[in-house]
Every structure is written in structure tokens, then in C-alpha cells.
C-alpha positions in Angstrom: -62.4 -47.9 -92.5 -61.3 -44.5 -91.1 -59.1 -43.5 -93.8 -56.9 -40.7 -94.1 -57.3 -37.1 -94.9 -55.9 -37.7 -98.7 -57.7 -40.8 -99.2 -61.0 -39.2 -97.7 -60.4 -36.7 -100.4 -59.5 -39.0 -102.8 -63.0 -41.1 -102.2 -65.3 -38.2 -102.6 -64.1 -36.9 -105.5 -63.7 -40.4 -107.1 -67.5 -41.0 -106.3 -68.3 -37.3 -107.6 -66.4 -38.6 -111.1 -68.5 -41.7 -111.4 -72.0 -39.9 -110.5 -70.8 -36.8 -113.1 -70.4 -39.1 -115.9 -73.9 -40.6 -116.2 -74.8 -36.2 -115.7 -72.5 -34.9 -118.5 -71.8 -30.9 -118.6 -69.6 -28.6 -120.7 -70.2 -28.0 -123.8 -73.8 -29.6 -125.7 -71.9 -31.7 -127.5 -70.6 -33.4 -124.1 -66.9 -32.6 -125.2 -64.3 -30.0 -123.3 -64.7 -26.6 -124.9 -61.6 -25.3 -124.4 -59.4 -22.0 -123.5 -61.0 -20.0 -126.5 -64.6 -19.1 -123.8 -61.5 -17.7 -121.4 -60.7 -14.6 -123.4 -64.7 -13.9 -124.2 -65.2 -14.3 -120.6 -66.0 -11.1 -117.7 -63.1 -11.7 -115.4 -65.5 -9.8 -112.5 -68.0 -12.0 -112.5 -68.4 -13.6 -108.7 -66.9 -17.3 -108.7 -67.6 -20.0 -106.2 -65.3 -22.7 -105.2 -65.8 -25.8 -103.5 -62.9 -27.4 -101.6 -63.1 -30.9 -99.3 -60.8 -30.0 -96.2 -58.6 -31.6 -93.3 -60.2 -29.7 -91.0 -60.7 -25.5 -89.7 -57.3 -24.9 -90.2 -57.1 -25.6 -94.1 -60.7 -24.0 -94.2 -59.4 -20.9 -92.6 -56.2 -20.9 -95.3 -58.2 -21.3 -98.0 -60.4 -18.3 -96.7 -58.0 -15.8 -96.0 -56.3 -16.7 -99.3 -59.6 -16.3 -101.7 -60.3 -13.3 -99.7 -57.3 -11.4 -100.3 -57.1 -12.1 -103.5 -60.7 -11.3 -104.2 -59.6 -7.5 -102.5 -57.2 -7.0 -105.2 -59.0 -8.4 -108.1 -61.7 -6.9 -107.3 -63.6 -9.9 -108.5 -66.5 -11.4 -105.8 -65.3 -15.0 -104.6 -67.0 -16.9 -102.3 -65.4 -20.8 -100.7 -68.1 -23.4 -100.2 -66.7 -26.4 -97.6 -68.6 -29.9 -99.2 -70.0 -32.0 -96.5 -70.6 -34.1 -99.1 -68.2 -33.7 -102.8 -69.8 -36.2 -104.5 -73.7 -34.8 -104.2 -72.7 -31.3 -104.2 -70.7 -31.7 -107.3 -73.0 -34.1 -109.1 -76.0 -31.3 -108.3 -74.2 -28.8 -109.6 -73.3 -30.1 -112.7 -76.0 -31.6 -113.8 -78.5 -28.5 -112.8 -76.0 -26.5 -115.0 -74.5 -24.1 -111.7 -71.2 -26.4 -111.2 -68.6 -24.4 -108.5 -65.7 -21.7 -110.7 -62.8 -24.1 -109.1 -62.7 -26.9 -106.9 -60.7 -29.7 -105.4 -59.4 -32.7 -107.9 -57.7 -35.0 -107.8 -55.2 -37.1 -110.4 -56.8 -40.7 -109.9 -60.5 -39.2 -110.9 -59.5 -36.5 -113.7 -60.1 -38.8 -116.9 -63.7 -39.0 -116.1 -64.2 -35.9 -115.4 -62.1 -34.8 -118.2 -64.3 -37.3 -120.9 -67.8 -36.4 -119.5 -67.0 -32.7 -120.6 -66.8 -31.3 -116.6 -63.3 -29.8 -116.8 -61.8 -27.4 -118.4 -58.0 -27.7 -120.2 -56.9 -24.3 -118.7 -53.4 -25.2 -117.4 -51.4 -24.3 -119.9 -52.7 -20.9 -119.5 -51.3 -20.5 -116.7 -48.4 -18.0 -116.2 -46.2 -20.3 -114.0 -47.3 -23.9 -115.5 -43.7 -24.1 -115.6 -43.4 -23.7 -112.1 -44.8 -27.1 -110.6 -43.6 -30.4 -110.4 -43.5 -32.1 -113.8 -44.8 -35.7 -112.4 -47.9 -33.7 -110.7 -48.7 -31.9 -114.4 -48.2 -35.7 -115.8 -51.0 -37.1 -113.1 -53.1 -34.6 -114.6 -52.6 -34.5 -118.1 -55.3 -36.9 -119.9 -55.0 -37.1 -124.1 -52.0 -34.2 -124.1 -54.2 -32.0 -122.5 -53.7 -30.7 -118.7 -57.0 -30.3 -116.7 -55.9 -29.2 -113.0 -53.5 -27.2 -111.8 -51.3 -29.1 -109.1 -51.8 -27.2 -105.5 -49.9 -29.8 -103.0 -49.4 -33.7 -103.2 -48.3 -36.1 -100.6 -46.3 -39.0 -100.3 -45.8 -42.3 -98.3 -42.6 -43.2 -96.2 -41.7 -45.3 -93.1 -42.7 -43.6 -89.8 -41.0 -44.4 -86.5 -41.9 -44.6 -82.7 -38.3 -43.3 -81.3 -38.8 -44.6 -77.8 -39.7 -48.3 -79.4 -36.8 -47.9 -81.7 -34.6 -46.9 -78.8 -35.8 -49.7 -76.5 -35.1 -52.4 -79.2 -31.6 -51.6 -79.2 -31.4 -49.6 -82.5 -30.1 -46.3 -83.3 -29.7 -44.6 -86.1 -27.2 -47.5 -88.0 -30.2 -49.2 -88.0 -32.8 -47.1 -90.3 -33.7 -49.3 -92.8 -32.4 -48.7 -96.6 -33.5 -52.5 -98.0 -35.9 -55.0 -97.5 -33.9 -57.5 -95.6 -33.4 -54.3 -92.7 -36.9 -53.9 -93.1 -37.7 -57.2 -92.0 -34.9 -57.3 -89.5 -35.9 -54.4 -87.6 -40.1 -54.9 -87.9 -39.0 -57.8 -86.8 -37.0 -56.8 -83.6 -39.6 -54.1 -83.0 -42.7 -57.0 -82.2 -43.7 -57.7 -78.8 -46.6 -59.0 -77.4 -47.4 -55.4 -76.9 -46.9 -54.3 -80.2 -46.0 -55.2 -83.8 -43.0 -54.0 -85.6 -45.1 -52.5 -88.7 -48.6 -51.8 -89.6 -50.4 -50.7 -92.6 -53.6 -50.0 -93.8 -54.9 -53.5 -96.1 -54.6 -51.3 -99.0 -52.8 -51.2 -102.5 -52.7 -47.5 -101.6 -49.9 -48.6 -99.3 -48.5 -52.1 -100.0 -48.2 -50.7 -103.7 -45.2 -48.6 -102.4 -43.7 -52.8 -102.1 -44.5 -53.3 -106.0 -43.0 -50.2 -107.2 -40.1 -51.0 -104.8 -39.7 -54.0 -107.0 -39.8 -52.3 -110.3 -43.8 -52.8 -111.0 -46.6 -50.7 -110.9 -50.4 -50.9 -112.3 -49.2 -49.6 -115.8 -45.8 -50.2 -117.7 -43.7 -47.1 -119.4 -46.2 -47.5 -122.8 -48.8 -47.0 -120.3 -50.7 -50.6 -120.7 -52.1 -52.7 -117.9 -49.5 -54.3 -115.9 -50.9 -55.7 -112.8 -49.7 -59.3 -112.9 -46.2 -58.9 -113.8 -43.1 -60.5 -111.9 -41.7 -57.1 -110.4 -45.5 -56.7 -109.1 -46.0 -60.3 -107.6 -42.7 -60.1 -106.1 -43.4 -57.1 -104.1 -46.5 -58.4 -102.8 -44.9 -61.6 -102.3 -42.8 -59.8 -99.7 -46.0 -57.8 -97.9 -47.0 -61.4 -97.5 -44.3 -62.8 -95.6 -44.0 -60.4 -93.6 -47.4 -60.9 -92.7 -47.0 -64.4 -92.4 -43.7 -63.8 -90.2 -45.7 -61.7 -87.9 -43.6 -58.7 -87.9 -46.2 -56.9 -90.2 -49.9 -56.8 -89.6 -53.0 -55.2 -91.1 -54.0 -52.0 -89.2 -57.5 -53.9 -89.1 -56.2 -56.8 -87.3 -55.0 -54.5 -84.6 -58.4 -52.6 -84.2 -57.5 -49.5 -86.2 -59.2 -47.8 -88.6 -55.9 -47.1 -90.5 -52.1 -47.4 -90.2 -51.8 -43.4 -88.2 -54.2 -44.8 -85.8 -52.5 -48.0 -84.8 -49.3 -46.1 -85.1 -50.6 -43.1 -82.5 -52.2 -45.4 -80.2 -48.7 -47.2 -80.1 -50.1 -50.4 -81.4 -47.4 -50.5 -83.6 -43.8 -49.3 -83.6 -43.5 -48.5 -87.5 -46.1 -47.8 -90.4 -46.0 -46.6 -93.6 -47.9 -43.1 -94.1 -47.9 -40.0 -96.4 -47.1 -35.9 -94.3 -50.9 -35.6 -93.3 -50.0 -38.1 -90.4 -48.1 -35.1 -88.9 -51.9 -33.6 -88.5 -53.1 -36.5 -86.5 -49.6 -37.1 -84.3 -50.0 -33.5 -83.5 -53.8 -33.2 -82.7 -54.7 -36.9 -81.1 -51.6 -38.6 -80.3 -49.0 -35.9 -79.1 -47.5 -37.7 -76.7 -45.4 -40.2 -79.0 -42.4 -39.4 -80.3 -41.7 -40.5 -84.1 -39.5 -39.3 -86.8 -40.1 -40.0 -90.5 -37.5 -42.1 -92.4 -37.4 -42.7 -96.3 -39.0 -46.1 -97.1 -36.1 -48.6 -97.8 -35.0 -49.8 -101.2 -36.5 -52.9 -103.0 -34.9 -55.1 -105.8 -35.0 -52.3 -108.0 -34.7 -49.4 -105.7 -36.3 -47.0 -104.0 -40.1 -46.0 -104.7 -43.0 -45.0 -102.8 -46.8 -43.4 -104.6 -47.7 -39.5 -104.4 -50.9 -38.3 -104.4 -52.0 -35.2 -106.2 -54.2 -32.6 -105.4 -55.2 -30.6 -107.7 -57.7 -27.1 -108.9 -59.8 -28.5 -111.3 -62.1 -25.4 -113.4 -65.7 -26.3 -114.8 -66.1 -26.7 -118.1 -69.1 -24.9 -117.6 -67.7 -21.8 -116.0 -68.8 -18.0 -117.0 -65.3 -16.9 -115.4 -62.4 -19.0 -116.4 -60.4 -15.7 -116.7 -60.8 -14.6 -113.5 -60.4 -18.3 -112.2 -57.6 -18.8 -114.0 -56.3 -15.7 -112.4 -57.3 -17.0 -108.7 -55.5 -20.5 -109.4 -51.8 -18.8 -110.4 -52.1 -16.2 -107.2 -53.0 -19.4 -104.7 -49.9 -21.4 -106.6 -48.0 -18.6 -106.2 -44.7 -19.6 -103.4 -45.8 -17.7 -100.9 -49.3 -19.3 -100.9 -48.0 -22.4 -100.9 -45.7 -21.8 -98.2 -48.5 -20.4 -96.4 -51.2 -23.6 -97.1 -47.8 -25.7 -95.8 -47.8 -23.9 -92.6 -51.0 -23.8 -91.9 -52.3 -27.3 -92.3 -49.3 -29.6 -93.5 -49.2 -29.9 -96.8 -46.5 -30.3 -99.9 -46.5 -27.4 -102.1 -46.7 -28.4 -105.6 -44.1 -25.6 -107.0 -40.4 -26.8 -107.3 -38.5 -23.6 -106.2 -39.8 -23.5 -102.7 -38.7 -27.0 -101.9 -35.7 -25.9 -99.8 -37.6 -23.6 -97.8 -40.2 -26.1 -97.0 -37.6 -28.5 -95.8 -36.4 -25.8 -93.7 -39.4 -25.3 -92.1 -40.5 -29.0 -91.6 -36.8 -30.9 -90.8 -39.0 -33.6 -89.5 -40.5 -34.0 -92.7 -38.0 -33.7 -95.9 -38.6 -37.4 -96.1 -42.1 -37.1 -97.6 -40.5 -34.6 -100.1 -37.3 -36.5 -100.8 -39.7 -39.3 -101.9 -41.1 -37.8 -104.9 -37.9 -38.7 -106.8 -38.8 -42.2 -106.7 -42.8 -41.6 -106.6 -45.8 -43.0 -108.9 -48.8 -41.9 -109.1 -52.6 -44.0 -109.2 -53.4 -43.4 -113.3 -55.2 -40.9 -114.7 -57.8 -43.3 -116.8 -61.8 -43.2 -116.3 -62.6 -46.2 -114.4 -59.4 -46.3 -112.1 -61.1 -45.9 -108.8 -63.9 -49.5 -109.0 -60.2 -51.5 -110.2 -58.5 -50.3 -107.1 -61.6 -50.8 -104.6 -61.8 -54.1 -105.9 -57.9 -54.5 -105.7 -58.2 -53.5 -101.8 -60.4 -55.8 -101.3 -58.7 -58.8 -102.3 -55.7 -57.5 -100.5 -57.2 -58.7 -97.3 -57.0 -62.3 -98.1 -53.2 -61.5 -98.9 -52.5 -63.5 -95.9 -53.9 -66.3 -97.2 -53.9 -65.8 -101.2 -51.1 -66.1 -104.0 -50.0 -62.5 -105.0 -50.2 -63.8 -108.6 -54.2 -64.6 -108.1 -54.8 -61.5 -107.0 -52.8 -59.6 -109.7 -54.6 -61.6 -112.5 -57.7 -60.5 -111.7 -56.8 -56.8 -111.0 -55.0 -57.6 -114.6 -58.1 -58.4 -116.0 -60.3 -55.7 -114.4 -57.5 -52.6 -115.7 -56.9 -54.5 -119.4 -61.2 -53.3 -119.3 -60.4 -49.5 -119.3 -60.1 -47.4 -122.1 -56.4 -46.8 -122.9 -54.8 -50.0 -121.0 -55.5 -52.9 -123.1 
């Protein structure tokens, strides 16, 4: 499957978590060693950082913005682009020469965290006030925060105008509950087209779970799968499949929902703000706007994903990279990242500004209100592969069978039972 640029991201540095455990790092005893190295340490000694990217234009960003700041530090930096995260990471970690800083993410910081890899440095941060408190939450593992948020993303309900237009609706018609969901997915099918598609994913039909109060975890943070609220909202994933108004992006030929969506297979889908990358580069002929995703039973919700600057354990300069992560989290960096390839900056005060510069967007940022976020527990990442997988016998399964098992799978982490 051709996923997206976030779940790309996601993937390698999910595998790099799982190859890193069985290689250890940090400290001998295999445990976090804390902030107390950061004041011992040179701050102008050369650091290396490894990012994944979305293509030359975050590359380029990234670049410019090491660069400059390596001008006025005076410190050496250099940014390595991984064509593969998961090797370069695992190599480096377990030969004792990990990167200063590189890309994280929230859904594989526990096991990087309990193998010893990352370093707790957040709270040294000058502006760790600054950033969203739900991103700091996706990476906080055991009280202790492990990577500084740098953008996230969010899913909502993308729209081909001209489709929309030709079906008879107008703006009236934007969809704020389930039943207008199904009504207008529904009005949107032709035999050219279906009204919605989405990738076979819990990555995407979770945003119908959380819509009906349920996620994979409950407020005490235990495993949750197979409750009510959960079977319910896939309950209604499945009908519209069964209805015909929805269908799997893999059913339509797609590699995910942005694809069937751009090659106008389908009039709506359900995508995070990186789509704007691929309407923009592949498909710039369709017109779309971006809508928040309607309420369920319980109201609105949709999932974020978190990016984040994670710091090895292992690093001789977490001073210095501790200094790098605040200037690229600084506003202005992040205004200059959002302009340059997309993203969400992860600092509240700038959130205006962003809107004002992406109209077309505020949806994605409007949604983190209502957001969840994939767990921050070791093992996360095999539950919800297996959890996709069963999602593409929805069609033909109970919910509740599938939610047992993914039950049964999460009750086996550490911390969920």
C-alpha cells in the first residue's frame, strides 16, 4: 500500500523502535540517563541529525534551518536524509554512533524510551510551555517527556467541489453528523465514482470510533478496544460499506484514500493536511476544499499524529542539541517548515497566523480540539498492523470480532491490562 507521507514516517520509525530494542543503548545499565550529562556536556561539539522527509522541499527547510543556526552557534551541524530510518537508526545505535537529534514519532516513543535510546530532555527546554499540551502528552512515557513536538497532522473530510456541485449540494449541505454523512456519500456515488473512500485502515476508520466516544484506551489508560462506543463506530464504517456509498481505497485501485481522491475515483475521503502536498504536485487539476469531519453519537473527533525531535540517549552534545531543538521550535521556524512543505506547527501562539496563511486548511487545525492520539506504549505498532489487517474483512466481519481480538492483543502490553 502507497501510504501517506505521515504514515511512511510513522512505519520507519515504528520498525526502527522494534529493531532498537533487541540493540539497547544509553546508559550500561540499559536505562535513560537523564538531563544531569547535559550540563557536563561541550555544547560545540558537531551533531548530526537524521530526519525521514516528504520530499526536496522539507529537505531544503530543514537545511537552511540547521545551517543558520549552526552560523550563530557556532556549533558544526550536519542533516543526514534516511533512505532507510529503521537500518540507519538501528546501525547507529547499536555500533554506539546514534544521530544528535532525529525524527520521532508518538506511536513508537515507549520503546525507544524503555530500551534506553532517548533522552528525557524536554523539560529543558525554554519554551516546553509553548507547544500543544496533547502533543507533549503523546510523548510523555512514565511522567517523563522524550521528544519535543515539531508539527502534527490531523484527519478531516476532503471534498471534490465540482462533484459536490454537480450532485446538487452547496454549502447547506457539509456534513456535521453521521446521518448527512451518509446522505451526501450517498448522493455523491455514480457509476463513475463513489461518494467516500478511505484507506482499509484503523488509522482512518478510528476517526468513526472516537466519533462515538471510543478509542483503543479509556481515560485510566487501560485497553479498551471492544467496547460499545468502539463497535458502534465501526458498525457504522460497515454499513456504509455495505450501502455502497463508502469503499475501500483498495477496492478502487488506489494505493490510499489521496490517490483515489486525486484521480477522482472518489468524490470525498478522509485525509490529514499532507494531502494538500499530493493535490498540489500530482492532481492539480481538481478542485477540493477541506471540511471538518462530522459529529458522531458523542461528537466530534478525529486522530492527530505527532512528529516529534527525539535526542539520543547516547549523545556527547545534548546541550547544544537541546539548544538546536528550541531555535527550530521557535514561531518563526515553524511558520517557515509550514510554508515550505505543509505542515502543522506544534507551538500554540502561531495558530492564527497559520490559518491565515492556509484558509483552505483551518480544518486540519480546528480538529485537534476533538483529536486522539495512537498510544504511547512499547508494542503499539504489531496491535495496530494486525488491527489493519482485519479491517479488510470489515465488509464481511462483526466489528465486535474484530475488536475482541485487537482487545486481546493490546490487554498483552505493558501498562494496558
Amino acid at each position: 500500500m502507497n501510504l501517506s507521507r505521515r504514515a511512511c514516517l510513522a512505519a520507519a520509525a515504528l520498525a526502527a523502535s522494534v529493531a532498537l530494542a533487541a540493540c539497547g543503548g544509553g546508559s550500561p545499565s540499559g536505562q535513560p540517563t537523564g538531563t544531569s550529562a547535559v550540563a557536563a556536556a561541550d555544547n560545540h561539539q558537531p551533531l548530526t541529525i537524521l530526519i525521514g522527509t516528504s520530499g526536496d522541499a522539507e529537505t531544503a527547510a530543514v537545511k537552511s534551518a540547521v545551517e543558520a543556526w549552526s552560523k550563530k552557534s557556532g556549533t558544526p551541524a550536519t542533516v543526514n536524509v534516511a533512505s532507510d530510518l529503521n537500518q540507519q537508526l538501528s546501525q547507529g545505535f547499536s555500533g554506539g554512533n546514534p544521530p544528535d537529534l532525529f525524527y520521532v514519532t508518538n506511536d513508537s516513543v515507549a520503546t525507544y524510551a524503555g530500551n534506553g535510546s532517548l533522552e528525557p530532555y524536554v523539560d529543558q527546554l525554554k519554551n516546553k510551555d509553548a507547544f500543544y499540551p496533547s502533543l507533549v502528552k503523546a510523548f510523555t512515557v512514565n511522567g517523563k517527556s522524550y521528544a519535543a513536538p515539531k508539527d502534527f497532522s490531523t484527519l478531516e473530510l476532503v471534498i471534490n467541489t465540482d462533484m459536490w456541485k454537480a450532485a446538487g449540494l452547496g454549502d447547506a449541505d457539509i456534513p456535521t453528523t453521521w446521518d448527512q454523512l451518509e446522505s451526501v456519500a450517498k448522493k455523491l456515488t455514480t457509476g463513475q465514482h463513489v461518494g467516500l473512500a478511505v484507506s482499509p485502515q484503523f488509522e482512518r476508520l478510528g476517526v468513526f470510533m472516537a466519533q462515538a466516544g471510543g478509542w483503543l484506551t479509556d481515560d485510566s489508560g487501560k485497553a479498551a478496544a471492544n467496547s460499545d462506543a468502539n463497535v458502534q463506530g465501526l458498525a457504522f464504517a460497515k454499513k456504509l460499506l455495505a450501502d455502497g456509498a463508502m469503499k475501500y481505497s483498495s477496492q478502487l485501485g488506489a494505493g490510499w484514500g489521496g490517490e483515489a481522491f486525486g484521480t477522482q475515483k472518489a468524490a470525498m475521503t478522509i485525509e490529514g493536511n499532507w494531502i494538500s502536498g499530493a493535490m498540489g504536485k500530482d492532481y492539480k487539476s481538481v478542485n477540493y476544499r477541506v471540511a471538518k469531519l462530522p459529529a458522531g453519537p458523542k461528537g466530534e473527533g478525529t486522530i492527530q499524529y505527532d512528529g516529534g525531535w527525539g535526542m539520543a540517549a547516547q549523545s556527547k552534545n545534548k546541550g547544544g542539541a537541546i539548544d538546536l531543538v528550541t531555535y527550530l521550535t521557535q514561531p518563526e521556524q515553524q511558520m517557515g517548515f509550514a510554508k515550505a512543505f505543509g505542515v502543522m506547527p506544534s507551538v500554540q501562539s502561531i495558530a492564527d497566523q497559520w490559518k491565515a496563511a492556509f484558509p483552505g486548511q483551518t480544518a486540519f487545525l480546528d480538529g485537534a480540539a476533538s483529536s486522539k492520539s495512537i498510544p504511547s506504549v512499547a508494542g503499539i505498532s504489531d496491535v495496530i498492523k494486525d488491527f489493519d489487517s482485519q479491517l479488510d474483512a470489515l465488509p464481511t466481519t462483526e466489528p465486535k470480532t474484530i475488536l475482541e481480538k485487537v482487545q486481546t492483543n493490546l490487554s498483552g502490553l505493558a501498562g494496558l491490562s
